[in-house]
Every structure is written in structure tokens, then in C-alpha cells.
N, C-alpha and C positions, 0 to 999 in steps of 0.2 A: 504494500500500500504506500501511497505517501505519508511517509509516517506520523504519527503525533506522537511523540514520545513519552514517554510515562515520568511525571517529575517524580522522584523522591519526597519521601515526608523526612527523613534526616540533611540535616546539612545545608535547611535553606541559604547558606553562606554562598555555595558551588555556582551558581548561578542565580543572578538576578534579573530579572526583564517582565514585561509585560506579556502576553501570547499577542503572537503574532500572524494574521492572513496569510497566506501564502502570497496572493497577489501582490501584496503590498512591497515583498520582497522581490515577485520576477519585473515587474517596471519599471520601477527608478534604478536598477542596477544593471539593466543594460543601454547598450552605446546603443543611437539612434538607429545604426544600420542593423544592428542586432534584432532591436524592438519590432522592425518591418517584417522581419523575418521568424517572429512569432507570435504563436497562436494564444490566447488570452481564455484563462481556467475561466468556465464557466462559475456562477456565484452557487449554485447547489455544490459544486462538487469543491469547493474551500474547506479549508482545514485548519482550525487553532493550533498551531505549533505552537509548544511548549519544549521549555528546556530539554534535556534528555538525563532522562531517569536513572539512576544505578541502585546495586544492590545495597539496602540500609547495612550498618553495621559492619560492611567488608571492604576487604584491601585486598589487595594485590603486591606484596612484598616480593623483592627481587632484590637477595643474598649479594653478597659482593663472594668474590672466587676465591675458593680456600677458606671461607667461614664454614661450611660443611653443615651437617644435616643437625647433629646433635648440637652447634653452636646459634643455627638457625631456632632451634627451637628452644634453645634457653631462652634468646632474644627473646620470643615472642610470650615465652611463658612472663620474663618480665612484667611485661608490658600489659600484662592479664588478659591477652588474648589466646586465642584457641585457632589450631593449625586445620582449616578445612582438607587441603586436599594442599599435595606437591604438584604442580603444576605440571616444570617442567624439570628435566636432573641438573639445569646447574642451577638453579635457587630460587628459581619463584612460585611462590607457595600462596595458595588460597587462604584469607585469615579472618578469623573471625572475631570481629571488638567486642570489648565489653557492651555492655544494653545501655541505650542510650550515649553512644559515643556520635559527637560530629565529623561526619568521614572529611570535613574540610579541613575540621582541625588535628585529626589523626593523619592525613596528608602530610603536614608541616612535621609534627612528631616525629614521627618513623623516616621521613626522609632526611634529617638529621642524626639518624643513628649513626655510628661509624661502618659498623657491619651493611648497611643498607646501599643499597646501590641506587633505587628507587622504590615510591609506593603509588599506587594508583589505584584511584575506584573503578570498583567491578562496574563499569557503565553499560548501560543497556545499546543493545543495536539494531536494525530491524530492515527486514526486507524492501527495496524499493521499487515497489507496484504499487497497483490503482487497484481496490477490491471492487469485483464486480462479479454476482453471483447467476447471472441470466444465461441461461441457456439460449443460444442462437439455431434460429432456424433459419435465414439468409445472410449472408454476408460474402466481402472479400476473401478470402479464408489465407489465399498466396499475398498477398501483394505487399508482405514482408519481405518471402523469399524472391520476387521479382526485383524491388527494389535492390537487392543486395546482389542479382545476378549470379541466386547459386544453381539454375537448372544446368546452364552451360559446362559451372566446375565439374560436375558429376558424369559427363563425358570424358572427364581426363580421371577425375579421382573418386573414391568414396572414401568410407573410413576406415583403417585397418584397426582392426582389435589389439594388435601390441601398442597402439596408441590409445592412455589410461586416462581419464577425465575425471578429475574428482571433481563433483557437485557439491560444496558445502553450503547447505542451506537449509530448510523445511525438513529434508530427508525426501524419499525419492520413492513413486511405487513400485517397489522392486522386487514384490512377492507373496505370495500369497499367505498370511499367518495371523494367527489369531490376532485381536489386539488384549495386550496385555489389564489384569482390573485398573493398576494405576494409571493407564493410558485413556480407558474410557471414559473420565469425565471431559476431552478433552474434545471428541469427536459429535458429530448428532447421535441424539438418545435414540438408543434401539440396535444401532449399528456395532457387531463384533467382531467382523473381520476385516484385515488389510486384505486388495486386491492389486496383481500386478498390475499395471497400465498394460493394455494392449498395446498400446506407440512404440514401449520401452522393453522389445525382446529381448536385449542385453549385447555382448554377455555383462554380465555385473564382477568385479570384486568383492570379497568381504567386506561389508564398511563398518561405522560405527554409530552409536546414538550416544551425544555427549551432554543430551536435554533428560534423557532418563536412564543413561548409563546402564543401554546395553547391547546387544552386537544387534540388533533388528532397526534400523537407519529409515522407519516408513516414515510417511508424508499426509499429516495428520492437519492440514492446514491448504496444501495442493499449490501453494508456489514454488515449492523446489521440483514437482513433478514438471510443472508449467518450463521452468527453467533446460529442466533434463531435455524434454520434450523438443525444444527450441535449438538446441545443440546437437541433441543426436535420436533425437526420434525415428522410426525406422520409414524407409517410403512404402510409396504405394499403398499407403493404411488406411485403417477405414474411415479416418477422418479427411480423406484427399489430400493431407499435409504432409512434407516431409521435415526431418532433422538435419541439419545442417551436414553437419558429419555421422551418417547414419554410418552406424557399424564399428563405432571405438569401441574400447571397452567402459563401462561408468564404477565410477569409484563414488558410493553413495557416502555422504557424512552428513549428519544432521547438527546443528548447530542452534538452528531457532526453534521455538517452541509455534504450538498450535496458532498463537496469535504473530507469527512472524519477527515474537521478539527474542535477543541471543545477547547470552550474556560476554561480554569480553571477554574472560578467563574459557568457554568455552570456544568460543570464534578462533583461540592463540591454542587451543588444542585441536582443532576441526585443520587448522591449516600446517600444523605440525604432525600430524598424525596423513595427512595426503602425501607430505613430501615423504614418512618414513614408509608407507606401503610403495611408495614408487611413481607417484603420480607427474605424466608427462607438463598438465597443464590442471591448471585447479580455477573452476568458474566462483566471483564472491559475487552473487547478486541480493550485496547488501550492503550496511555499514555505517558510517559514526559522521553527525555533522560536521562540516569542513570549520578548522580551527578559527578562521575568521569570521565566523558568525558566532561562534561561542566566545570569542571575544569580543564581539561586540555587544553580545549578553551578558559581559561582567564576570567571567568566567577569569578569576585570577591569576597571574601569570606561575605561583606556582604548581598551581591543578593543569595549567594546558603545559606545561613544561614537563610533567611527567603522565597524563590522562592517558595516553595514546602508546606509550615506552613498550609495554608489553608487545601491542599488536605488531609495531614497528621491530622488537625482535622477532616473532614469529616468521612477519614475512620474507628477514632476511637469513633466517635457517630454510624456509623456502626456497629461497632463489637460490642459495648455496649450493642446495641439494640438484639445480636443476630443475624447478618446477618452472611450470610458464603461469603469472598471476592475473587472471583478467578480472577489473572489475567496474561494478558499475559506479558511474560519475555521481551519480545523487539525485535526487528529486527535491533540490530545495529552490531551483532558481536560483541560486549565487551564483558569484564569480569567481567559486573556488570549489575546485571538486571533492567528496567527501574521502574520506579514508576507510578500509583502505587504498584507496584509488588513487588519492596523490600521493602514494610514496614512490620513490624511484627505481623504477625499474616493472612497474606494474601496469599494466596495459590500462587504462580508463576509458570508459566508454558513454559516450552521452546518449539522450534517443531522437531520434528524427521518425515525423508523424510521415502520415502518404505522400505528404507531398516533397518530403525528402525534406522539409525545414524543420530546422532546431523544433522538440517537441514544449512545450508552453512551462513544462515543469522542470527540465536538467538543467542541471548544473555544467559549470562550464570554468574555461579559465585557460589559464598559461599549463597547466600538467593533465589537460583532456587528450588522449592520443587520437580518438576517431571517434566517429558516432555508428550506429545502426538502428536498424527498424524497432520504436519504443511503442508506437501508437501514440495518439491526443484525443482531447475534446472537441474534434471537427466529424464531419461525415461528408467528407469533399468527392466522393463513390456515391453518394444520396440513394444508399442502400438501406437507409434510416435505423443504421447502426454505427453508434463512434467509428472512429478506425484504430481499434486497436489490433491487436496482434491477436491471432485464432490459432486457438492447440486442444485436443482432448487431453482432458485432466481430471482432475475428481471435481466432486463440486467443489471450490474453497470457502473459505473461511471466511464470512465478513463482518461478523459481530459475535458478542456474549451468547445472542438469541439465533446466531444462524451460523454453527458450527460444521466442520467441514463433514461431507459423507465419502469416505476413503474406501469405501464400496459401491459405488455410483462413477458412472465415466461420462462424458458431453466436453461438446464444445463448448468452450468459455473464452469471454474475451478478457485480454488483459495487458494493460498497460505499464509504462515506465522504464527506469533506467533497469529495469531485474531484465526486464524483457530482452534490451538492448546487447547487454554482456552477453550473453550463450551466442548469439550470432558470430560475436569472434571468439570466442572459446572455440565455438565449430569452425569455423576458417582456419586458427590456427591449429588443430586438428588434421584438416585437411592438408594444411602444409606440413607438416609432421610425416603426416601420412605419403606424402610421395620422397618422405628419406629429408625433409630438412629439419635440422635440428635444435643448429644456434637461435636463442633468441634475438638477436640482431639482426640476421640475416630476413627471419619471421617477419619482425616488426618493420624493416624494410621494405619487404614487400607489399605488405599492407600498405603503407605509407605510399609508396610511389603507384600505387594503383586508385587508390581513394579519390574521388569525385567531390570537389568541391565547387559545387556551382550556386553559392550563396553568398560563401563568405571569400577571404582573401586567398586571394591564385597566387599560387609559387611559393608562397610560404605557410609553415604554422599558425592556424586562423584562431582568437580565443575559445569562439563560438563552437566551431568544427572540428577544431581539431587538424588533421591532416585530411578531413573530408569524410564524405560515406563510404562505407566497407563496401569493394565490388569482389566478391570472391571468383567470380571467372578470369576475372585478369591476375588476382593476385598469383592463381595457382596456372594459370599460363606463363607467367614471369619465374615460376619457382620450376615449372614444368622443362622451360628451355633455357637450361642453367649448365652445364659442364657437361661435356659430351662424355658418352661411357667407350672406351677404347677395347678391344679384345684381338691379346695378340693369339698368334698362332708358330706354336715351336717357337723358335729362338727368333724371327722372322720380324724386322722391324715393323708397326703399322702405315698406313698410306699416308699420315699425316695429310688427312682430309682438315681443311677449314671453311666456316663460313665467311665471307665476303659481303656479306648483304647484314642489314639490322636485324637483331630475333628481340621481339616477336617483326615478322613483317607480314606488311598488309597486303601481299597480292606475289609474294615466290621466295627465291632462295639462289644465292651462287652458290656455287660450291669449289674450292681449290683443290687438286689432288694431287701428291706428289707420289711416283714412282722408281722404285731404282733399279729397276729392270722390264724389259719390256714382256706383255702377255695382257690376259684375256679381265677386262677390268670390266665390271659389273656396278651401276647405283639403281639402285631401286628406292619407292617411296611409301611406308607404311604409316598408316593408323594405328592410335592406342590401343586399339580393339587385337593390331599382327595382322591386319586385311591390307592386300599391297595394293596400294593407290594408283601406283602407274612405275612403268621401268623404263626409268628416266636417260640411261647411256647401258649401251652395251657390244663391246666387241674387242676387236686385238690391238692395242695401243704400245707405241715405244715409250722408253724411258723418260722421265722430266716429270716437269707441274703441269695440268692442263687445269681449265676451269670449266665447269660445267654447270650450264643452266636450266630453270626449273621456274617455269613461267605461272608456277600457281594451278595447274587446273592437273584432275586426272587422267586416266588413260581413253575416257571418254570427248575429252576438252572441254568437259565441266568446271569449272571455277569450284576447291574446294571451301569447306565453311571455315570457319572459327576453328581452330583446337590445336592438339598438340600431333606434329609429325613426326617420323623416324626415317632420315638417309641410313641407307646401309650401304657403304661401300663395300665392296672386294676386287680385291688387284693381286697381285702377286706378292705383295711386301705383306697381306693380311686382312684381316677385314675391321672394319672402323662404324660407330654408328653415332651419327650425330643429330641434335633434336634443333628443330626449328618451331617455333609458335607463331600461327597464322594469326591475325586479330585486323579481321575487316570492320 
């Protein structure tokens, strides 16, 4: 949802302000050419934001190195507190204060200990959707994945299952099992079992559930299914939808509870616990107000100087490990994206409605990497449905009185930045998936294929980002990347090169060098190994010759879009080099 965050009754100190409209916040903070270029929240669907809430009574202590376990808990014995939970093994540990402690003035306390390295409130965090509980009987259902141009990618890639996706969020439908008694006050009365999604065949991972602390990771709320769904839902399904990188494998982690809310201390386990099972890339479509709005709510500088320490190590035993961190930008309208979104090295994502403009609620700024399909409050299709984004999910969750049925499937629609993230989580999937690895090279690609036709051309836009996600080009541009060589015996290769731009718009040279004369062979394949046309063939002498490839097959059809395959053979070996058509 967009969130309203739940204030605290301890510690009215943490935060001071009035509640605040949403609108109030997305108009005067953008620049005039911004402002044109978005959609304005209707007045039903406004929202009091309020501060954001944390757990009464608790901290979040974090050991200095070499205090060790038994010094950590003398500390705390001091202090008349009580050790909830070790966090993580080098020293940050869940704690619980005395009754009636101000977590503002326990801040200051404990982070002047010696032994202490930092302390921080367990702060609440929450999913960033739009609850919306209507079953749709007409709508756009694609014009997400149009907008993002993934029907094309899935002619060159899908997903492969050695590529792992941990979803940290709601938990995900990922099997059929009873719901537990402590679970069922959480779900609609009546209802006892979890059901897989049919979207969601898998395969799945073992995950975890760090909302009730146990290995069954379901989705008792329906925005992390919503989320899964949007990344790698399977096609051809019965909802006419597909998943972006249908066919990874899903690393399910729950982290928020029924009403989309997740506690820090659990969120710095949710994403430390992807990286230990192995996870390629981990989607957050969630997270914490961007710090300049909490300072502009009075939010003291030594609560924001240490609020956030935890997540910010988690994410960086993350990226250590190799995870790729997508998340979403925010749904607050600022000029600053939320976290964890703005830390460095983390992909952020804003949302853009149908019409490919900034969507009326994200967040935005100088650390948004790109945006994707979020949905808004328009119906610019006058199919007299919003345009949000269409996925079968469970019913979800939109109030106290209308609890989710995790036994029940339909089309729902659903908006915001949660929406947006899994779109590149699956792109970046898909790039994975045809062998690229580094994230630089990823985020590259993304980057130089993005579509920005709103905001500033040629550079970093605040608005946009690096533009909209187009995943046919990205994975065209990842597709025809270093050619694969295969020698033969001891037998140098032809030292074939291209001569012409890849991707190109209408053919291909080709250079070949030989060092002996005989019977040299190029022919021209599709991804599919179906040979397109045979391009040169017969008894040639020694040297470089060049050979050209006018674009069309062996019929003098012009081919489409996609990715090619030259295969040379000469006498020196055979060689196969890729070229990317993009008319």
C-alpha cells in the first residue's frame, strides 16, 4: 500500500510533525517540468502519513569486534535489559528495555557505551502498493509487459533455474499446507489452508518465515505473491499474463507480516539469510522513509545517524556475497528515494503509469536508477479500470475487516513502487540468464537501453532515472556481446571479425582471415539453430577477405529483430560470432 505508518506510543521525542497528505508532499517538490509530467492522486485515495512507527521498548544493539557474546550480555544485563534474539554472529543483538523506557533516550544511552558500536530502533517498514481488493472482469491485463518490451526478450531468453531470486516480502504462494493456529487470526475467518499460486510452478528453494519463525514462507497478505508473480510468473497461464523471467528458481522469505508491515531486525535477516542460501538477485519491494523527510519531521540527528546502521550493514554482507539488490524507490513523492533503495550499489526503481510518465506517487531523486510499469490513478485505456498492473494473486489484504483469502486466486489490480521492482529483478534475471554476471556490466545494460522520453536525454534524469526498462534491447545488447571461438586440434581459428555496429539495423560484414587456402563455409543461424541463409560458400586462397550479409534470408526476406549466429568454417577452424538485428 502507500503506506501510513504506524506511530509508536513510546518515545514521542523520535519524531515530531503534524500528518501529512500525500499530495501536499508530491507538488511543491517537484520542478515545473516534473509537475507536467504527473498524474495528481485523486482526493478519495489520500492518505495521513504519519511518522513511522517502531517497536516500543526495543533496540537494536551492535557489539563493537572482540566484545564477544558473554561481554555483550553482561553489557546488557547492566543496563536491565533483556537479550531478545542474536541477530547476526558479529554482534547485533535484539534487546529488550526495561517497561516504560524512551527508545529516544535509550538511543543516546547505549550508543555511548564503549562496547557499543551503534543502537537503533527496531522501526517498522512496509510494503509499497496501493490496496485494492476488486476482482477484475475487463481490463489491460499486458500493457505493463508491452510497455517494458518483454514479449521480444523471450525470443532470445527465458529464465534459467540456476538463476535464484529471493523474494523478501509478504512470503510467496508456494505450497500447499495447512495454515498454522497462530497464523489464523491473520487470514479471513473460515479459511485453513495455504494454496500454491497457479502463476508460481516454481521451482522454489527452501525459504524462511522471519514474521513467525518458521521454515513455511506463505503469503498471508498477497503482495509478495503479487510481486513473485511480476518477476517470474510462468506464461501462457491462465491468467493470459506472463512473468518477466518465467523459469528462475524463487527463493521465498517472508519478512512482513499480514498487514505489509516488517520489522527492521527482521528485513537485516530476510536479506542476510538470501545472500547465505545463495541468492543471484534479491527483489525488496519495500522499505523505510527517505532520511530527508524524516528530517524534516524532527527526526534528531542522533536517531537518523544511527536508524538505518543495521539495514545498511545487511545490504553490504549482501553485495559482498554477490547478491544483485533491486528495490523499490518509494511511494512518498519526495525527492529522495527510500531505503533501502538509496544505498549504493542497489538498483532503485520508480513506477511509470501507461502512459510511460512518472507514476503520481514515487519517489524520485539523484540515486533512482530507472523506473518501470507501477500503475496510477488515471484510466487513459477508458476501460473504466485504473491502470494499474494485472497479476492473479490471492485476494489481498486491505483492512482489519477485509483480511486476505490465501485460498482464493483472481485477478487483482495493483499499484506502486512494489509493483515496479520485480520488473527489473526479472530483466536482471534474464540477463543472468544468458551467462552475464557482473553487476556493472547488468546495470549497464539496463542503463544504455532505457527510454527516456520525458525527462533529460543523454544524461541521469532526477525524475527517471536512466529512463524506462526496455528488456528487449537490454538482452539484445547482453545477447551480442563477445563472440564464443571453438578451436579444432591444435588449428588456429579464422579470426573472423565484425566490421559493421552490433546491434545493426539492416546486416553485418564480416572479416575472415585464412592461413591457408581451402573450402570456407559462413552460414547464418537463429537462437532457435534454424539456419537462416548460407551466406558464402566454396574454395578460397589464403588472406583476409570480407564478407557481406545484406540482412535478409535465404528467401530475401528482411529478417526481424533478434539475436543471430555467423558460423564460420575454413581450414584454420570454425569460429561463431553473434550479431543483434534491432530495426
Amino acid at each position: 500500500m502507500i503506506p501510513a505508518l504506524p506511530s509508536s506510543s513510546s518515545g514521542p521525542r523520535l519524531f515530531r510533525a503534524a500528518a501529512l497528505a500525500l499530495t501536499l508532499l508530491a507538488v511543491p517538490l517537484l520542478s515545473p517540468a516534473a509537475r507536467a509530467h504527473t498524474n495528481v492522486i485523486p482526493s478519495e485515495t489520500e492518505f495521513q502519513w504519519r511518522e513511522p512507527g517502531y517497536v516500543p521498548n526495543e533496540l537494536l544493539v551492535k557489539f563493537k569486534e572482540g566484545v564477544g557474546t558473554t561481554g555483550a550480555m553482561e553489557a546488557i544485563r547492566k543496563k536491565g535489559a533483556t537479550a531478545r534474539r542474536m541477530l547476526t554472529p558479529d554482534g547485533l543483538i535484539e534487546v529488550e528495555l526495561p517497561p516504560g523506557s524512551s527508545v529516544s533516550d535509550a538511543i543516546d544511552g547505549w550508543s555511548a557505551l564503549p562496547d557499543v558500536e551503534y543502537a537503533a530502533p527496531n522501526v517498522y517498514a512496509q510494503g509499497f502498493f496501493v490496496p485494492n481488493d476488486s476482482v477484475i472482469g475487463k481490463f489491460d491485463l499486458a500493457w505493463n509487459l508491452r510497455s517494458v518490451d518483454a514479449y521480444d526478450a523471450w525470443d532470445i531468453v527465458t529464465g534459467d533455474p540456476k538463476v535464484i531470486l529471493a523474494m523478501i516480502d509478504t512470503g510467496v504462494a508456494f505450497e500447499d499446507y495447512p495454515i498454522p493456529p497462530y497464523e489464523l487470526p491473520n487470514v479471513k475467518p473460515g479459511v485453513t489452508m495455504y494454496r500454491r499460486s497457479p502463476e508460481l510452478p516454481g521451482p522454489f528453494l527452501p525459504g524462511h518465515d522471519f514474521v513467525n519463525d518458521d521454515v513455511h514462507p506463505n503469503d498471508d497478505n498477497g503482495h509478495g505473491t503479487m510481486t513473485a508473480t511480476i518477476a517470474a510468473g510462468q506464461a501462457n497461464n491462465i491468467a493470459g499474463s506472463a512473468g518477466i523471467a518465467f523459469g528462475v528458481t524463487i527463493l521465498p522469505i517472508k519478512v512482513l507480516d499480514f498487514e505489509t508491515k516488517g520489522t527492521l531486525a527482521n528485513i537485516v535477516l530476510g536479506i542476510r539469510y538470501a545472500a547465505d542460501q545463495g541468492a543471484d538477485i534479491a527483489n525488496l519491494s519495500l522499505g523505510f522513509p527517505p532520511l530527508g523527510l524524516l528530517r524534516d519531521r524532527g527526526a534528531t540527528p542522533n536517531v537518523l545517524a544511527h536508524m538505518f546502521h543495521p539495514l545498511k550493514d545487511a545490504v553490504h554482507y549482501a553485495q559482498r556475497r554477490g547478491v544483485i539488490l533491486v528495490a523499490a524507490a518509494g511511494n512518498f513523492a519526495y525527492p529522495e528515494v527510500s531505503l533501502p533503495a538509496g544505498y549504493p550499489g542497489v538498483i532503485s526503481v520508480g513506477a511509470t503509469g501507461e502512459d510511460n510518465r512518472i507514476a503520481s506517487y514515487s519517489s524520485f531523486g539523484k540515486g533512482l536508477s530507472c523506473v518501470a510499469p507501477g500503475g496510477d490513478f488515471t484510466d487513459l485505456n477508458e476501460d473504466h479500470v485504473q491502470d494499474a498492473v494485472f497479476n492473479l494473486g490471492i485476494k489481498p489484504f486491505r483492512s482489519s475487516g477485509s483480511l486476505a483469502n490465501p485460498d482464493s486466486f483472481g485477478v487483482f489490480p495493483f499499484f506502486g513502487t512494489s509493483a515496479a521492482a520485480p520488473h527489473v529483478s526479472g530483466a536482471v534475471a534474464l540477463l543472468m540468464s544468458l551467462g552475464m554476471k557482473k553487476q556493472s556490466s547488468i546495470e549497464e545494460a539496463l542503463s544504455a537501453t532505457a527510454v527516456n522520453q520525458f525527462g533529460t536525454s543523454g544524461s541521469h534524469d532526477p525524475v527517471y532515472g536512466s529512463g524506462l526498462l526496455q528488456i528487449d534491447k537490454a538482452v539484445l545488447l547482453a545477447a551480442s556481446g563477445p563472440s564464443l571461438k571453438v578451436a579444432l586440434g591444435a588449428a588456429q581459428g579464422p579470426g573472423a571479425r565484425l566490421t559493421t555496429k552490433n546491434p545493426s539495423p539492416r546486416g553485418a560484414g564480416l572479416a575472415l582471415r585464412t592461413s591457408r587456402p581451402g573450402d570456407v563455409r559462413v552460414r547464418l543461424f537463429d537462437v532457435h539453430g534454424r539456419l537462416v541463409r548460407t551466406i558464402e560458400e566454396g574454395r578460397y586462397p589464403a588472406g583476409e577477405r570480407v564478407v557481406r550479409w545484406n540482412g535478409q534470408d535465404d528467401r530475401g526476406v528482411p529478417v526481424g529483430s533478434g539475436v543471430y549466429f555467423f558460423r564460420i568454417e575454413t581450414p584454420d577452424g570454425i569460429e561463431t560470432q553473434r550479431i543483434a538485428i534491432l530495426r
